[in-house]
N, CA, C and O of each residue as an XYZ file, in Angstrom:
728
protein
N     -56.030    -34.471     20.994
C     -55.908    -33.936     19.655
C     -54.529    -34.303     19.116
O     -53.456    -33.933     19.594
N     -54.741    -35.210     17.882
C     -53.238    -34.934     17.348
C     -53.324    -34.222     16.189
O     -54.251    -34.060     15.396
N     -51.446    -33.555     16.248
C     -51.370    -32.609     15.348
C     -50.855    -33.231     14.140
O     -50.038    -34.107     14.423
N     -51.109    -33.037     12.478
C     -50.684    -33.605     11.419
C     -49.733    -32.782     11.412
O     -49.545    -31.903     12.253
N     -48.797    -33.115     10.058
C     -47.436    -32.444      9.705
C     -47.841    -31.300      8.931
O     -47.024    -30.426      8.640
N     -49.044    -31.245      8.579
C     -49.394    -29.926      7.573
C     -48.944    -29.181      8.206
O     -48.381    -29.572      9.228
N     -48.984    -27.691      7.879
C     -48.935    -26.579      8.493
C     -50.092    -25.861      7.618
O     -50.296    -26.075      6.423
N     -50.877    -24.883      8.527
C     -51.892    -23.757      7.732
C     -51.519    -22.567      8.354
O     -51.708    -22.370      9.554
N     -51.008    -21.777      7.614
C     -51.002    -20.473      7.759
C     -52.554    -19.413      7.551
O     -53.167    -19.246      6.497
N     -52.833    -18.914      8.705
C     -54.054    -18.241      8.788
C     -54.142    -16.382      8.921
O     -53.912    -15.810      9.986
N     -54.432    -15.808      7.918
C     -53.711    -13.906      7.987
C     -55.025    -13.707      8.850
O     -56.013    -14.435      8.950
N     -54.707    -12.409      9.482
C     -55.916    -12.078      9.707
C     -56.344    -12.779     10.879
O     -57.305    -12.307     11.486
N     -55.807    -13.810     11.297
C     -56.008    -14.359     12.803
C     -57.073    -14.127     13.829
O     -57.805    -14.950     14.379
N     -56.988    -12.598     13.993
C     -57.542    -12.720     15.164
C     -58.910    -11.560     14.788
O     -59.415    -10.698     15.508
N     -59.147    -11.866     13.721
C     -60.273    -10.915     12.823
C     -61.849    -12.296     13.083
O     -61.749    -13.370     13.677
N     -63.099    -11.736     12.420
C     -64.213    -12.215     12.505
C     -64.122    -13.853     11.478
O     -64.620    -14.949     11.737
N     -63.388    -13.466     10.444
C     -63.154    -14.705      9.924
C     -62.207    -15.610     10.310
O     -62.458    -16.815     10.327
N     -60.695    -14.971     10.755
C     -59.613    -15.792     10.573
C     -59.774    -16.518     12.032
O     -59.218    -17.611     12.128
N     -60.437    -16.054     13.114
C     -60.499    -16.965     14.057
C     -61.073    -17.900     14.529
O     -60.679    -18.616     15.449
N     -62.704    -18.018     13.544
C     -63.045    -19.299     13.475
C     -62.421    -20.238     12.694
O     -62.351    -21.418     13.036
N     -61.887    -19.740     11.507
C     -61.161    -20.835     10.728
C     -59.898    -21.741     11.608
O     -59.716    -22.958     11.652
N     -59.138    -20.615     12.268
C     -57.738    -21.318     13.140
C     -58.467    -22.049     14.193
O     -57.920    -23.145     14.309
N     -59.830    -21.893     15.325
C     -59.665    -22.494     15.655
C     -60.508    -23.801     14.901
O     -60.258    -24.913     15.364
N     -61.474    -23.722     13.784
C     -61.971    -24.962     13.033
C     -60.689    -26.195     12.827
O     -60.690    -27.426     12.847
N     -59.698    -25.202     12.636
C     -58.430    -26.680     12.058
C     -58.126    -27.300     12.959
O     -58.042    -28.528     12.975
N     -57.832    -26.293     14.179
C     -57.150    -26.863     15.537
C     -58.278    -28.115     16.269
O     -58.156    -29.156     16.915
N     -58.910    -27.641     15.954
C     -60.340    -28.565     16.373
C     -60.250    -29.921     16.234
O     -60.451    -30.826     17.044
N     -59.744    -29.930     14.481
C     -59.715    -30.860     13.602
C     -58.252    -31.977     13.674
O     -58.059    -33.132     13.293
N     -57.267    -30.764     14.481
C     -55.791    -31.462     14.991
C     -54.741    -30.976     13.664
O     -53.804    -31.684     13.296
N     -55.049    -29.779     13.095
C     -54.152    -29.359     12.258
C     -53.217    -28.608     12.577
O     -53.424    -28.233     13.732
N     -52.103    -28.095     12.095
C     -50.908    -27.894     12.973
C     -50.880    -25.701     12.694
O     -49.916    -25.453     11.969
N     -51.406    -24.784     12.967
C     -51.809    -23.875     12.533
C     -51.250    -22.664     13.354
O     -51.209    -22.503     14.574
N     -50.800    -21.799     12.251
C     -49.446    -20.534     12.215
C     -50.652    -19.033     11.742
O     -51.152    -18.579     10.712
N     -50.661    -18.738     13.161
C     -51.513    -17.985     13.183
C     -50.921    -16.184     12.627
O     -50.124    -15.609     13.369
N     -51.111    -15.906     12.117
C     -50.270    -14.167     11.578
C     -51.344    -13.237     12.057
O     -52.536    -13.264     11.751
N     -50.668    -12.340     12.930
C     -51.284    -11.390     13.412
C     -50.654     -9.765     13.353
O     -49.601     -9.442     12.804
N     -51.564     -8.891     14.045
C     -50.783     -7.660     13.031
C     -50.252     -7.070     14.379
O     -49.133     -6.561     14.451
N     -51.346     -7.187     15.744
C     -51.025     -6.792     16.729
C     -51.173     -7.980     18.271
O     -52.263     -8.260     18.769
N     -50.015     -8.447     18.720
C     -50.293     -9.414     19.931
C     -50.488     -8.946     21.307
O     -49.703     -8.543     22.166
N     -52.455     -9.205     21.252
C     -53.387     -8.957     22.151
C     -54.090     -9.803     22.768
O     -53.431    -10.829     22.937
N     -55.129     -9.875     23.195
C     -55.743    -10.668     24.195
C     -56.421    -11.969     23.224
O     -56.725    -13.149     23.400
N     -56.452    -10.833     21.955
C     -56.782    -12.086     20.698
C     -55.883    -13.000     20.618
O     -56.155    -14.181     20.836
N     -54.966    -12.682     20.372
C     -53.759    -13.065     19.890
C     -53.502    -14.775     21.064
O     -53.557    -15.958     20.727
N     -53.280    -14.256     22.185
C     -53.692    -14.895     23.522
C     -54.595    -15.530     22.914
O     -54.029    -16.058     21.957
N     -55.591    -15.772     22.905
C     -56.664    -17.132     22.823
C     -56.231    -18.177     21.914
O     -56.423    -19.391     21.982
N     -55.318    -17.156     20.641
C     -55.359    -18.211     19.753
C     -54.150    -19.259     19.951
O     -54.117    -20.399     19.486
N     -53.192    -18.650     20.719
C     -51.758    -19.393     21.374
C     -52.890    -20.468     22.289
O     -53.230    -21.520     21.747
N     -53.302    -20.199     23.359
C     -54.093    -21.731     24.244
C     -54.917    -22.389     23.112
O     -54.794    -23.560     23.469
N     -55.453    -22.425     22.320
C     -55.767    -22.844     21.275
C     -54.912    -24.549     20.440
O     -55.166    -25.670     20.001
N     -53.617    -23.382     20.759
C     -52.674    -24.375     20.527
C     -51.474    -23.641     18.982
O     -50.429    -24.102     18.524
N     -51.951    -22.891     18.754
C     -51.916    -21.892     17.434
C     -50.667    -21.229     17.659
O     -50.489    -20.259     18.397
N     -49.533    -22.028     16.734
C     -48.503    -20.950     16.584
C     -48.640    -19.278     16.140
O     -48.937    -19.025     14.973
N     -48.491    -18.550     16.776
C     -48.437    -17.102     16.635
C     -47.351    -16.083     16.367
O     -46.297    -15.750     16.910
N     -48.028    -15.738     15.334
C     -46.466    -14.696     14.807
C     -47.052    -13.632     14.156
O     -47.947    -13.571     13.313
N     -46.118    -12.498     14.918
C     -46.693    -11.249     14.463
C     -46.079    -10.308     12.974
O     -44.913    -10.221     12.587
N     -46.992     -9.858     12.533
C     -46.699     -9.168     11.543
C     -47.010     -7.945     10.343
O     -47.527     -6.900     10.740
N     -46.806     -8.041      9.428
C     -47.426     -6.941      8.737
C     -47.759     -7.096      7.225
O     -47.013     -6.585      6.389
N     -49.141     -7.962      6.772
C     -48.978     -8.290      5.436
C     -48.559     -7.617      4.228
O     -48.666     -7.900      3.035
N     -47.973     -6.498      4.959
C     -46.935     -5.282      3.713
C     -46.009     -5.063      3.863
O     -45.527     -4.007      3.452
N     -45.281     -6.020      4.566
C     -44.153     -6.472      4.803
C     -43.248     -7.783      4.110
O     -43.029     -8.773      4.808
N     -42.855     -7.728      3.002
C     -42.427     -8.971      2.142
C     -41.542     -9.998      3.476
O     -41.747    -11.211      3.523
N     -40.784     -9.448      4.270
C     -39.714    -10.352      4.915
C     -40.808    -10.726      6.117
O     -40.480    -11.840      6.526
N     -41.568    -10.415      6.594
C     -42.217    -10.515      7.519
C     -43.301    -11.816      6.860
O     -43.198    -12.962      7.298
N     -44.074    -11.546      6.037
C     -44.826    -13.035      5.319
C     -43.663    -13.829      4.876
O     -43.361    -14.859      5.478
N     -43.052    -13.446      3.944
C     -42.028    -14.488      3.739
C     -41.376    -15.786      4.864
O     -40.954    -16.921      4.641
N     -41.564    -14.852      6.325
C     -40.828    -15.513      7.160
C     -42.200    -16.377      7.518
O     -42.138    -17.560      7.184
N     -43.054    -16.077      7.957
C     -44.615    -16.784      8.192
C     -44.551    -17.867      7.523
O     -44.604    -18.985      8.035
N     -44.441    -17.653      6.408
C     -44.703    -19.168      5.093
C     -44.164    -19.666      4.986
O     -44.498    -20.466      4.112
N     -42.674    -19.956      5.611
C     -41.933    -20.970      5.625
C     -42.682    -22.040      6.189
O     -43.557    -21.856      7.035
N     -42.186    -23.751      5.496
C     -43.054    -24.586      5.464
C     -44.170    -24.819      5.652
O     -44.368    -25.994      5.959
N     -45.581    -23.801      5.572
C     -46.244    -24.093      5.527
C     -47.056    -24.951      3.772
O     -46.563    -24.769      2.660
N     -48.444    -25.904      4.075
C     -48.741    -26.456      3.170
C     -50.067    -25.290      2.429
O     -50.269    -25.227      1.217
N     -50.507    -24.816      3.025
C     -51.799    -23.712      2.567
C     -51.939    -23.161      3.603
O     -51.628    -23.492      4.747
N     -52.646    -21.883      3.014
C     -52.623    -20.695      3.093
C     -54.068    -20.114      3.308
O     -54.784    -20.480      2.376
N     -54.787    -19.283      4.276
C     -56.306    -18.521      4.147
C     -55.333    -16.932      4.223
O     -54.565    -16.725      5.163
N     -55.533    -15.912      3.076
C     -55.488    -14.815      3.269
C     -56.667    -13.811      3.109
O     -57.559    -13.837      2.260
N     -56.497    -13.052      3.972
C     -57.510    -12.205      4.337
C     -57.339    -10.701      4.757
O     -57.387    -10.318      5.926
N     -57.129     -9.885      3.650
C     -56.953     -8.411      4.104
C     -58.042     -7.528      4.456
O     -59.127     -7.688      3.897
N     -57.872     -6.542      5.385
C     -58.511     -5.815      5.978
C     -59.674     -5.333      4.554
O     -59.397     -5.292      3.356
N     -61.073     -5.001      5.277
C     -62.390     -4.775      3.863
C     -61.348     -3.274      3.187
O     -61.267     -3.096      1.972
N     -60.738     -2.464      4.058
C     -60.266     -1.240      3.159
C     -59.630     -1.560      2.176
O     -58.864     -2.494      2.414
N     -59.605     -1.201      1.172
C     -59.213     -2.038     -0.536
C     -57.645     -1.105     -0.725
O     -56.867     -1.389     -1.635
N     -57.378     -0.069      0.202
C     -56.907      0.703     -0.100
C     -55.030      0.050     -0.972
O     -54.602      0.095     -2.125
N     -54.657     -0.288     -0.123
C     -53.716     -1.363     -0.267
C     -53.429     -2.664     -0.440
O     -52.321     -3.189     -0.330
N     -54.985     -3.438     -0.857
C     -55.191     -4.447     -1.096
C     -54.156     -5.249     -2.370
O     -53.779     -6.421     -2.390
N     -53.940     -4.371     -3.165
C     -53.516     -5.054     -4.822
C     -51.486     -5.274     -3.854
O     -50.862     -6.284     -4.179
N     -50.912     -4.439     -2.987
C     -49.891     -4.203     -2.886
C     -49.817     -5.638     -1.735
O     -48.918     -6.480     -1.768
N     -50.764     -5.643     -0.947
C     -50.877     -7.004      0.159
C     -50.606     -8.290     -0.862
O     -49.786     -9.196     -1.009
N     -51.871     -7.766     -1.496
C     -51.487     -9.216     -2.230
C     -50.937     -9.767     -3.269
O     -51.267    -10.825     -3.805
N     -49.557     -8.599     -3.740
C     -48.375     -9.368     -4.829
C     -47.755     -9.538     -3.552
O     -47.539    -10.741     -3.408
N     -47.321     -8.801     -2.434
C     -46.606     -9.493     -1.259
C     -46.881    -11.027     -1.584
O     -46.169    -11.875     -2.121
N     -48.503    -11.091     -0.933
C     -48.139    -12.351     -0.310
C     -48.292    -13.602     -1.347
O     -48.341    -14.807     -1.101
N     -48.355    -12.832     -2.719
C     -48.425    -14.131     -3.636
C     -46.695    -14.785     -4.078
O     -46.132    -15.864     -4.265
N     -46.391    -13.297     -4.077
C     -44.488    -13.667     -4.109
C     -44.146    -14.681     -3.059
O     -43.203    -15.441     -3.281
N     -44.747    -14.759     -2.054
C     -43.984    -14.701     -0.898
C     -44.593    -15.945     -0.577
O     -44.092    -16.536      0.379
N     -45.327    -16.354     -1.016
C     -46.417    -17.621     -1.177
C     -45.683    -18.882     -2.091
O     -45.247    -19.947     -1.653
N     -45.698    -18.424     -3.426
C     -44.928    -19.097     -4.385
C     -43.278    -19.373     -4.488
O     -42.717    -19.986     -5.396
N     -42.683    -18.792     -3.376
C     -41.639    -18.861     -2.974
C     -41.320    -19.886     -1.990
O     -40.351    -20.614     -1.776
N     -42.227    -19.735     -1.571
C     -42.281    -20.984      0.032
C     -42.827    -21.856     -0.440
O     -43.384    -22.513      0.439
N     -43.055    -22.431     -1.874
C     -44.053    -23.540     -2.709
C     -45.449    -23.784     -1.778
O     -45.814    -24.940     -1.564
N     -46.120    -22.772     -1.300
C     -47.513    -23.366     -1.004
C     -48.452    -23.759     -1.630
O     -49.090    -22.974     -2.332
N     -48.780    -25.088     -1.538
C     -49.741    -25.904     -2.362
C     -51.111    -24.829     -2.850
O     -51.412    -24.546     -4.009
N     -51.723    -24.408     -1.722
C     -53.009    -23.605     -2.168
C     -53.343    -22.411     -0.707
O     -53.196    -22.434      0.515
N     -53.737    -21.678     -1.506
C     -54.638    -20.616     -1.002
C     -55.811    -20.222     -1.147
O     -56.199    -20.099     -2.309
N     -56.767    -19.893     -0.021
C     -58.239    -19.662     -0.136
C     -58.006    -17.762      0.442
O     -57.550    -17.039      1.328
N     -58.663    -17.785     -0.751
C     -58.653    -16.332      0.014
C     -60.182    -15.616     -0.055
O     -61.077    -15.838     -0.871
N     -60.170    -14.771      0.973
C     -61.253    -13.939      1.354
C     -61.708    -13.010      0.673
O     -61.297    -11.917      1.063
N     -62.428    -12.968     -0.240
C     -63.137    -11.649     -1.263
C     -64.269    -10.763     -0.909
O     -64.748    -10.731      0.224
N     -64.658    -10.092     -1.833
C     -66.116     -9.202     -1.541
C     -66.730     -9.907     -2.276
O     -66.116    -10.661     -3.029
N     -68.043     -9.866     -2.268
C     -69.112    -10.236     -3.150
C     -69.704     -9.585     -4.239
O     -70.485    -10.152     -5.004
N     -69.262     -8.086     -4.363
C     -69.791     -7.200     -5.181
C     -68.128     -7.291     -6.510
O     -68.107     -6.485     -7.441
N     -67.006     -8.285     -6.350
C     -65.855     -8.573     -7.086
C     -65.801     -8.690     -8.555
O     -65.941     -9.848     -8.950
N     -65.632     -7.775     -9.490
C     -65.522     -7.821    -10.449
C     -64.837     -6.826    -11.585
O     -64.301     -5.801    -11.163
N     -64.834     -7.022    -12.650
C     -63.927     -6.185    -13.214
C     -64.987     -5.133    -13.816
O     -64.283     -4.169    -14.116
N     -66.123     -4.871    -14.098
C     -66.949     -3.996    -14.455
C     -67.332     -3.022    -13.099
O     -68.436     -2.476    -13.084
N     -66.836     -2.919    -12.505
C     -67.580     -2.705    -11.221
C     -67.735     -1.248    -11.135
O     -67.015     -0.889    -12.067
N     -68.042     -0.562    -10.798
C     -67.783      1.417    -10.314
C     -67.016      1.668     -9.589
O     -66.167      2.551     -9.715
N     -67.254      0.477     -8.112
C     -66.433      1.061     -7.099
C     -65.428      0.637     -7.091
O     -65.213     -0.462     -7.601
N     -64.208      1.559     -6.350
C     -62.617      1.283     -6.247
C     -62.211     -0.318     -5.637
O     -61.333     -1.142     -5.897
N     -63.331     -0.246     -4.718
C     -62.900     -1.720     -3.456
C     -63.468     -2.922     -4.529
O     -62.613     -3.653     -5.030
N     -64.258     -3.040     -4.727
C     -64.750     -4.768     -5.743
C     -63.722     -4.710     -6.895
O     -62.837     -5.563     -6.835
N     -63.694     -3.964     -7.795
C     -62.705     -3.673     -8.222
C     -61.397     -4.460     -8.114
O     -61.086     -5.494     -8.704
N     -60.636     -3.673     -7.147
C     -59.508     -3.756     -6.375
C     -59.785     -5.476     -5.827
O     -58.728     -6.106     -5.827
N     -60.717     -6.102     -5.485
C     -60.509     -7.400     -5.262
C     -60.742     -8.588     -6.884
O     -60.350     -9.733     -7.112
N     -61.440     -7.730     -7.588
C     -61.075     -8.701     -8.916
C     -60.171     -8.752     -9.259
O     -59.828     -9.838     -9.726
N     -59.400     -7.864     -9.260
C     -57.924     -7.821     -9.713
C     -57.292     -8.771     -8.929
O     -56.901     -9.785     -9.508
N     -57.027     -8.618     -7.229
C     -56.521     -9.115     -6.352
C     -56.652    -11.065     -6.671
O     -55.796    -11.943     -6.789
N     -57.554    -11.067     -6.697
C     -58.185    -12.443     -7.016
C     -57.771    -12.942     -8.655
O     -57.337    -14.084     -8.505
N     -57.721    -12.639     -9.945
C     -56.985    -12.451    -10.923
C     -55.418    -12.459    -10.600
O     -54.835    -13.406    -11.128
N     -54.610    -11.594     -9.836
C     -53.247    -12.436     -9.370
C     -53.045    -13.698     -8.960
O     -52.525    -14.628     -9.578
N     -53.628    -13.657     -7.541
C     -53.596    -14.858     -7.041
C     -54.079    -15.978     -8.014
O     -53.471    -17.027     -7.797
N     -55.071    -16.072     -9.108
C     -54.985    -16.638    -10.293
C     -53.656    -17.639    -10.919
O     -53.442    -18.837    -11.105
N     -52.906    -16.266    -11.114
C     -52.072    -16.720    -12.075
C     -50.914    -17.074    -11.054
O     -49.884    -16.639    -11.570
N     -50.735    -17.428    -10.329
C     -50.063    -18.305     -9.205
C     -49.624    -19.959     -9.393
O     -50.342    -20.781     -9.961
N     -48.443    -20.222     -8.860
C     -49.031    -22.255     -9.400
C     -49.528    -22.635     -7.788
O     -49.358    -23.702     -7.197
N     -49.998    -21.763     -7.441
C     -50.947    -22.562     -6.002
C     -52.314    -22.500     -6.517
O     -52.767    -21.581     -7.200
N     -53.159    -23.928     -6.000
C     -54.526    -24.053     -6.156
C     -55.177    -22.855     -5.412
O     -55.044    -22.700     -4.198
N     -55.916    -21.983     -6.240
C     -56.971    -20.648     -5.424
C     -58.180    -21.033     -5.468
O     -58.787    -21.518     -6.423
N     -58.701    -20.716     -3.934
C     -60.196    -20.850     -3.599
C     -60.612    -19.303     -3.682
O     -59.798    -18.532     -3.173
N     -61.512    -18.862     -4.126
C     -61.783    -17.416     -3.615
C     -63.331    -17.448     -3.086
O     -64.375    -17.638     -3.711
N     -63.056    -17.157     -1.512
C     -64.511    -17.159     -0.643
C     -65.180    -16.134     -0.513
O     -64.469    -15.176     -0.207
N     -66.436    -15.856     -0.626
C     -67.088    -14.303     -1.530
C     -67.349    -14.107      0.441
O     -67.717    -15.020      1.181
N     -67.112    -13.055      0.756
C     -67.416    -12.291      2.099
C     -68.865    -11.355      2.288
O     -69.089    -10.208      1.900
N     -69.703    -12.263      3.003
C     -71.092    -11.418      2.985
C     -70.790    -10.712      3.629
O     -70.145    -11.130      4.590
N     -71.064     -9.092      3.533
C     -70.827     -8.515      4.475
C     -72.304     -7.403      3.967
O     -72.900     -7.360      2.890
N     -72.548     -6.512      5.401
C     -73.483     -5.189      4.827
C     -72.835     -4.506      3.972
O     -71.657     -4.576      3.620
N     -74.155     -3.451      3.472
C     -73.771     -2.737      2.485
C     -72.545     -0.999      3.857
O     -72.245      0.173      3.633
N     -72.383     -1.698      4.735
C     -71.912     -0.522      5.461
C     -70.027     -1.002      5.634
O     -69.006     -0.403      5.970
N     -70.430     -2.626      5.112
C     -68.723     -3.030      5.056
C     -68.542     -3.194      6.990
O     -67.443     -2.916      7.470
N     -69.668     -3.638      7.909
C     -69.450     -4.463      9.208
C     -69.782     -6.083      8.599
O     -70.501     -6.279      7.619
N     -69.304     -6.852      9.157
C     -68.982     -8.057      8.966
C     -70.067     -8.360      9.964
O     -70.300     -7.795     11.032
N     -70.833     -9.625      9.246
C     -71.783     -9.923     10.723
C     -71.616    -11.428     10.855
O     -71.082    -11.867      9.837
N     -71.900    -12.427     11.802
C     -72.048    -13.736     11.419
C     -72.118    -14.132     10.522
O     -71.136    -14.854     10.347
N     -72.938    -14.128      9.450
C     -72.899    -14.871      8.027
C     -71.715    -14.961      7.658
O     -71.327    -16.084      7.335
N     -70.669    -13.700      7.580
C     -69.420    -13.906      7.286
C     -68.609    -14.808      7.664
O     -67.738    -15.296      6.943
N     -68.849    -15.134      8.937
C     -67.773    -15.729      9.624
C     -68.479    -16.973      9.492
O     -67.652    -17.882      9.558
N     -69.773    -17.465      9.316
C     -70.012    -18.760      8.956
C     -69.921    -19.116      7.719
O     -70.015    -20.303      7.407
N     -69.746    -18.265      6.928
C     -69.148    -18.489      5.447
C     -67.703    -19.096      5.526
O     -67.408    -20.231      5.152
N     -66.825    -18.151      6.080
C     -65.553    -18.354      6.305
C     -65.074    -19.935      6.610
O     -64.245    -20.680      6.089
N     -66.288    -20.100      8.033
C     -65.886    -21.591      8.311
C     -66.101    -22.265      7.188
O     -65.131    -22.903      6.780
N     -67.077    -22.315      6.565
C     -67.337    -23.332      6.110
C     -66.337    -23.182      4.477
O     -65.875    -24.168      3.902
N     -66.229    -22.189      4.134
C     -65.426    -22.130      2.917
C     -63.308    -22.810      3.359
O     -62.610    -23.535      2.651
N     -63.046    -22.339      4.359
C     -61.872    -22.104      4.021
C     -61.588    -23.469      4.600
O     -61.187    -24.240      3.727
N     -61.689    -24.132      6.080
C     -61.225    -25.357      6.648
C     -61.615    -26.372      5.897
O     -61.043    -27.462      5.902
N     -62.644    -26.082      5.177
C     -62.867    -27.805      3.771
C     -61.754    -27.602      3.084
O     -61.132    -28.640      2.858
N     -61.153    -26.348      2.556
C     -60.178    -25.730      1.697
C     -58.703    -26.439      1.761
O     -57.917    -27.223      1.229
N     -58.941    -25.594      2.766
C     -57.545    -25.859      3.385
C     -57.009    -27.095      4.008
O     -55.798    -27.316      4.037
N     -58.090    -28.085      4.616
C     -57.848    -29.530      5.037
C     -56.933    -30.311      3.834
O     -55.914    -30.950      4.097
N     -57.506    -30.136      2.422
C     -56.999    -31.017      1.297
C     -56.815    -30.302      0.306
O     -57.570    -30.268     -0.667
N     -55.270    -29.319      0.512
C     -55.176    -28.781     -0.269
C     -54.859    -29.272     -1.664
O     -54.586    -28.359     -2.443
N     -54.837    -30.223     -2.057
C     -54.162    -31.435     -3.289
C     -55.508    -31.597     -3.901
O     -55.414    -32.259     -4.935
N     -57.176    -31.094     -3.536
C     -58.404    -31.815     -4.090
C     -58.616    -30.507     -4.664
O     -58.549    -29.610     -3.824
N     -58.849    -30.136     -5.832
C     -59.452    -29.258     -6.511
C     -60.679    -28.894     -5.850
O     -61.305    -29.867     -5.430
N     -61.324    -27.493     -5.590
C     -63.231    -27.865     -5.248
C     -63.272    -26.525     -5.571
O     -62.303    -25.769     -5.642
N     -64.540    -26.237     -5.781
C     -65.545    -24.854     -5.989
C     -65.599    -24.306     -5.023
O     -65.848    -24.833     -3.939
N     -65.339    -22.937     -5.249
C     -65.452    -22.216     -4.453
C     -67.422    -22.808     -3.834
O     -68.221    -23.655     -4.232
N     -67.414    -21.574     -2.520
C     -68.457    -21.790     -1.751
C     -69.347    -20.681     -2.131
O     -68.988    -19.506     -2.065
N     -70.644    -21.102     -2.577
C     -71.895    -20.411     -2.899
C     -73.027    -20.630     -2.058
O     -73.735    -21.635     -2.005
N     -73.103    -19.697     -1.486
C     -74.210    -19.275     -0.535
C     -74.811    -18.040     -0.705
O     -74.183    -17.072     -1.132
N     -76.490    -17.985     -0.270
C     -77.434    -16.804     -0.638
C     -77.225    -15.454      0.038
O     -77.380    -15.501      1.259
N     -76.971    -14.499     -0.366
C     -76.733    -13.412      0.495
C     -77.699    -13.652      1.469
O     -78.618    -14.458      1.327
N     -77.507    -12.964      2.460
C     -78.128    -12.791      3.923
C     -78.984    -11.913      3.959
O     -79.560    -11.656      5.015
């Protein structure tokens, strides 16, 4: 495997999505900075992997800030609780656009919008509307998940397939990824 000079920063690491994506790149020979919240046995797989690992706290400005140094793009992915979602992600858009990252794909709900009832879809239209107005290229990848908010495979084969096309060329404009609910 050789490694390119890119760098991809991957949140969420060692979650249902972020760890097929880190290891999809590594696969691929991409050079990949894995952010994790707690270093565990997960954490461990993704280091033999080959996966720089660094721990942290995406509500932590100095802590992403330090992550995103030179990296070229970005997959962020906050926990489904919306609770602190809008506060994660001016972090990491500051902290993004600071470190000039070309693009970010980030992880959404599917129910995302600004009419919505509930607090959480909601809370990710908005989220997704920041990251918007960013000068990094945004992918936003809709997250199948149940109506109980467990993540099942589909998700994580969404994930692959949305974020490592993404993130390979971050310089190519593309559509987000549309697929049939499950």
């Amino acid at each position: 495997m050789t490694d390119t000079t890119e760098l991809f920063l991957i949140t969420g690491a060692t979650g249902k999505t972020g760890a097929p994506t880190v290891g999809l790149l590594r696969e691929r020979g991409f050079r990949v900075r894995a952010f994790v919240h707690t270093l565990d046995d997960r954490a461990t797989r993704l280091r033999e992997l080959g996966a720089e690992v660094v721990q942290g706290d995406l509500l932590n400005f100095d802590a992403v800030s330090s992550a995103l140094v030179g990296v070229s793009a970005a997959y962020f992915c906050y926990p489904i609780d919306p609770r602190r979602l809008l506060e994660a992600t001016a972090i990491f858009a500051q902290a993004a656009t600071d470190a000039n990252v070309g693009a970010v794909v980030n992880m959404s709900q599917s129910p995302a919008r600004r009419e919505a009832q509930y607090y959480g879809p909601r809370e990710h239209w908005i989220a997704e509307r920041l990251l918007d107005r960013t000068p990094m290229m945004t992918t936003h990848c809709v997250r199948r998940c149940s109506p109980t908010g467990s993540v099942g495979n589909g998700c994580a084969t969404t994930a692959r397939a949305c974020c490592a096309c993404r993130l390979e060329t971050p310089g190519t404009p593309r559509l987000p990824a549309q697929t049939k609910p499950e």
